[in-house]
C-alpha positions, -999 to 999 in steps of 0.1 A, spaced: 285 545 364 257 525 368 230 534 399 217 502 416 179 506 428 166 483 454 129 472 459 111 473 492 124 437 502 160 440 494 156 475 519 146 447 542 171 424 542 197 448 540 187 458 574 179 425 586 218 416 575 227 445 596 208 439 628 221 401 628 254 422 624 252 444 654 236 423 674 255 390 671 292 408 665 299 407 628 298 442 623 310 453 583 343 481 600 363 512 573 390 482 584 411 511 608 435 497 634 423 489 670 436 517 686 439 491 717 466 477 696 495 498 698 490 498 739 508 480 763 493 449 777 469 461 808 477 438 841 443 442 859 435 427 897 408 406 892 387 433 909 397 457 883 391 435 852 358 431 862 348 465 870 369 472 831 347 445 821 312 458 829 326 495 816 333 479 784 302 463 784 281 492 786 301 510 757 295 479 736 258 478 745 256 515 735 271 508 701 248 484 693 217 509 700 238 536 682 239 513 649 198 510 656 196 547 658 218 550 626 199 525 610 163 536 616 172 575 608 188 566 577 157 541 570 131 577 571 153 600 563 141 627 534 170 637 519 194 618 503 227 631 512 210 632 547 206 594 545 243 592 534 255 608 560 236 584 585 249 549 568 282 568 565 283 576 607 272 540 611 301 524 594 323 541 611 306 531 644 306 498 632 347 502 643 335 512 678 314 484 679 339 458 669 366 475 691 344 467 725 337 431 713 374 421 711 380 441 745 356 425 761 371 392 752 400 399 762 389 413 799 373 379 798 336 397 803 307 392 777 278 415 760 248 422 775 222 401 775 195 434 770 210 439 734 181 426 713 159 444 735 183 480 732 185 474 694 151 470 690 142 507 708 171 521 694 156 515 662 117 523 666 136 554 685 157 564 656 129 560 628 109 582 650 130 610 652 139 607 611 104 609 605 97 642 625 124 661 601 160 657 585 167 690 607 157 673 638 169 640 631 203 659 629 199 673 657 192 646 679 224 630 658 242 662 678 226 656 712 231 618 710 273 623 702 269 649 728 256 631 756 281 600 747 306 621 751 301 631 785 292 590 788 328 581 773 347 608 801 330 596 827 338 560 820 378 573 815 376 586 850 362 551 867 385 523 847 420 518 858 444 541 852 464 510 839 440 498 818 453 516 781 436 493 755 406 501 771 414 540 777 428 537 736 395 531 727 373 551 746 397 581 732 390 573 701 356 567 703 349 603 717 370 615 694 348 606 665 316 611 685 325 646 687 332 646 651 301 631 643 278 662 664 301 690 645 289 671 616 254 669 625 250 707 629 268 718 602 247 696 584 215 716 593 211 701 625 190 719 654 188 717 686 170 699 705 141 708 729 152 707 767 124 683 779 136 658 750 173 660 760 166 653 795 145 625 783 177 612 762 194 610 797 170 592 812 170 565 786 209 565 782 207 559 828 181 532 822 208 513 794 244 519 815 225 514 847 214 477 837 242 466 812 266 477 841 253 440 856 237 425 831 
């Protein structure tokens, strides 16, 4: 088996390709099933599309800056299999990503506006934390899954309860964001300081609170 080696530039476009990816919704998916799919057809008020709308908007918007994180970790990451792991989680994401897109077409609602800006400080943000330590950079892997969590039940509480293609979704997303922290710690992941998790909040309120309208 032969082992490809890539110089400096081809890094670069490599993640150039990506961003365009993310941003402009041509994300590379594993290929799994919408889980939207297999759920009956939502009929929404038109007060209750929109509000599914902007819901669906945010969770798309936080994809993208999840695929930035992802991206810049994996781009100063020490280890190898520590690397891995991060272009691994961002495939997988990449579904997630892809999911929202279609919903919000279908809800008749768009992406946000902000994303270029989000990706962009997703990614210096990652980069950062990858350089600090692989142990750390798991870690705030852990906190980020955690915290979107939290993000993704709050969001299950506010859209309509008839609204399952959008409620298929958000399950599965948390269920593999949950996956992704156990993975993170048992990886060597540590826990973050409480100052820089309530930080991580604040950012995460700053991104719903404007792709909510924008």
């Amino acid at each position: 088996m032969t082992t490809r080696y890539y110089t400096p530039v081809d890094t670069l476009l490599i993640h150039v390709d990506q961003a365009l990816r993310t941003i402009f919704g041509q994300p590379v998916t594993t290929g799994r099933p919408n889980p939207a799919a297999s759920a009956p057809a939502a009929e929404l008020q038109p007060v209750e599309q929109q509000e599914a709308g902007r819901l669906m908007r945010v969770n798309h918007t936080g994809e993208v800056c999840a695929q930035a994180l992802y991206q810049g970790q994996a781009l100063t990451a020490r280890l190898d299999k520590v690397r891995d792991r991060m272009e691994q989680a961002s495939i997988e994401e990449n579904d997630h990503l892809a999911w929202c897109q279609q919903r919000l077409k279908e809800l008749g609602s768009y992406p946000s506006v902000l994303n270029p800006l989000f990706y962009a400080g997703a990614l210096v943000i990652g980069a950062a934390a990858g350089r600090v330590g692989d142990r750390w950079s798991l870690g705030f892997v852990a906190e980020t899954e955690h915290q979107v969590v939290e993000h993704l039940n709050t969001h299950l509480n506010r859209l309509p309860a008839q609204d399952l293609p959008s409620r298929a979704i958000l399950e599965q997303m948390k269920e593999d964001e949950a996956r992704h922290a156990t993975h993170a710690l048992e990886a060597g992941g540590a826990r973050l300081p409480l100052p820089v998790r309530a930080l991580m909040k604040g950012v995460a309120k700053v991104m719903t609170g404007t792709t909510y309208w924008i």
